[in-house]
Every structure is written in C-alpha cells, then in structure tokens.
C-alpha positions as CSV (number, residue, x, y, z in Angstrom):
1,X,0.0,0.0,0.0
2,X,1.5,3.3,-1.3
3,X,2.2,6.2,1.5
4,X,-1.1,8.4,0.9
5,X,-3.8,9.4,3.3
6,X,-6.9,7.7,2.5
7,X,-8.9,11.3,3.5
8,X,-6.5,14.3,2.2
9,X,-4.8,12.4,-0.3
10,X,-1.7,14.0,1.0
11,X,1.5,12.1,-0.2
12,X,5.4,12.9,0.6
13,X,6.6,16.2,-0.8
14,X,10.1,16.8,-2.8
15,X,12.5,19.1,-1.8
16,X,16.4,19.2,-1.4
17,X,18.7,19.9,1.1
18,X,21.4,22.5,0.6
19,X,25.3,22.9,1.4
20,X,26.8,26.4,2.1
21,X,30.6,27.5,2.4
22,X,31.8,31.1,3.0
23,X,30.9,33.8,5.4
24,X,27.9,36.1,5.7
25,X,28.0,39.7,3.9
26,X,27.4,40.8,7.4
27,X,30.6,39.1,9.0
28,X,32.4,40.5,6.0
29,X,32.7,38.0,4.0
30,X,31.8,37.9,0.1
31,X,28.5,35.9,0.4
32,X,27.6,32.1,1.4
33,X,27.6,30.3,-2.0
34,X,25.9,26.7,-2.6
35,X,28.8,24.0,-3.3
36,X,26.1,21.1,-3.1
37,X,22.5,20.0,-3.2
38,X,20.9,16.6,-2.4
39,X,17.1,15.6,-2.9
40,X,15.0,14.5,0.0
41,X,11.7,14.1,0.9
42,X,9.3,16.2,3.6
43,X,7.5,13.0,4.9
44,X,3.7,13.3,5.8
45,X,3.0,11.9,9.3
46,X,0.7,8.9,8.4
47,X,-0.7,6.6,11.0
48,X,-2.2,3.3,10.3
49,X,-5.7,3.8,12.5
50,X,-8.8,1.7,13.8
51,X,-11.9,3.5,14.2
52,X,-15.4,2.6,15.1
53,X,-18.1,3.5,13.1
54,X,-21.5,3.6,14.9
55,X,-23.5,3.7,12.0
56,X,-22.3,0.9,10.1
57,X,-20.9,-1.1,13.7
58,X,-18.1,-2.2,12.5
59,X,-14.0,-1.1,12.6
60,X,-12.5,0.6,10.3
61,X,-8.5,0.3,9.4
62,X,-7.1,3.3,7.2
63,X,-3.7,5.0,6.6
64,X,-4.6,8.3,8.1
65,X,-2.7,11.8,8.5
66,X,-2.6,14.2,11.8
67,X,-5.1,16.2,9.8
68,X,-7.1,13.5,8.8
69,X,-7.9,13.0,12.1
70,X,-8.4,16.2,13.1
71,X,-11.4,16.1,10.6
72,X,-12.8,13.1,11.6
73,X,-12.4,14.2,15.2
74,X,-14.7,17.2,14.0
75,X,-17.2,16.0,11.9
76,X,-17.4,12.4,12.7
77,X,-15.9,9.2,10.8
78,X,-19.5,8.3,9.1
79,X,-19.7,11.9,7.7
80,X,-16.2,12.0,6.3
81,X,-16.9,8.3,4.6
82,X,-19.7,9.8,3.5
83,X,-18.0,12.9,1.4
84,X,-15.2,10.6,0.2
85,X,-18.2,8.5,-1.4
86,X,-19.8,11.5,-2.8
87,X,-16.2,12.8,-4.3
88,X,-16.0,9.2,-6.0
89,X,-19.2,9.1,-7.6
90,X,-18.3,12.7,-8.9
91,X,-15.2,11.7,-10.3
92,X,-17.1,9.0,-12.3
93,X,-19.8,11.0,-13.3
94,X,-16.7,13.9,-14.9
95,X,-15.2,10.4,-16.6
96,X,-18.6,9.3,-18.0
97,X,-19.6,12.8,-19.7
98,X,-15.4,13.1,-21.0
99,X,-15.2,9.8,-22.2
C-alpha cells in the first residue's frame, strides 16, 4: 500500500537539502555560495488507525494523516466516509460525460 492518506490524499513532498561555504555579507565576507545539493523528501505523518463506526458497527482500518484526524475528530468518521463517497461518484460522473 502506497504512502497516501486515505482522507487528504496527502502524499510525501520533494524538496532538497542544501550545502553552504563562505561567510555572511554581514561578517564581512563575500556571500555564502551553494557548493552542493541533495534531494530529499518532507514526509507526511501517516498513522495506520482503527476506528469505530456507529453507524455501520463495524471497525474501520485506514492510513490516516494528523489532519485526517483532526477532521474526523470534528465532523465524525461516518460523515467523512460519507463525502469521500460522494467525491468518487463525482469523479465517475466527470469520466462518463469526457469519455
């Protein structure tokens, strides 16, 4: 299973990391100047969860971010099931009427 949120869709972000030499204009120097770069990734922080879902009295396991569950702990793990259902159907209604 791929490293997404199952709500926010959120996924890992790209960025790179940099490597200065030289002192500050400040200090009087001539400038910090970039003498390397390497890629990394700004990780999401995704939790595997179990919830319980009154309406459908069950559990429920999903790969969930902080702010997932910050919106779930707002308006309630049926209504958010509830909205990502509605956003699906949408998606294949948009597919049906392009294709």
């Amino acid at each position: 299973m791929s490293r997404v949120c199952e709500i926010t869709k959120k996924r890992f972000g790209k960025g790179k990391t940099y490597n200065y030499r030289g002192i500050a204009k400040y200090k009087g120097g001539i400038g910090l100047n970039i003498t390397g770069s390497c890629k990394r990734q700004h990780r999401i922080n995704l939790m595997e969860q179990k919830l319980w879902s009154p309406e459908q009295k069950r559990w429920i396991k999903l790969k969930l971010t902080a702010h997932a569950l910050r919106i779930i702990d707002k308006v309630g793990i049926d209504e958010v099931l509830r909205r990502e259902k509605r956003k699906e159907a949408m998606k294949k209604k948009v597919a049906k009427k392009a294709g």
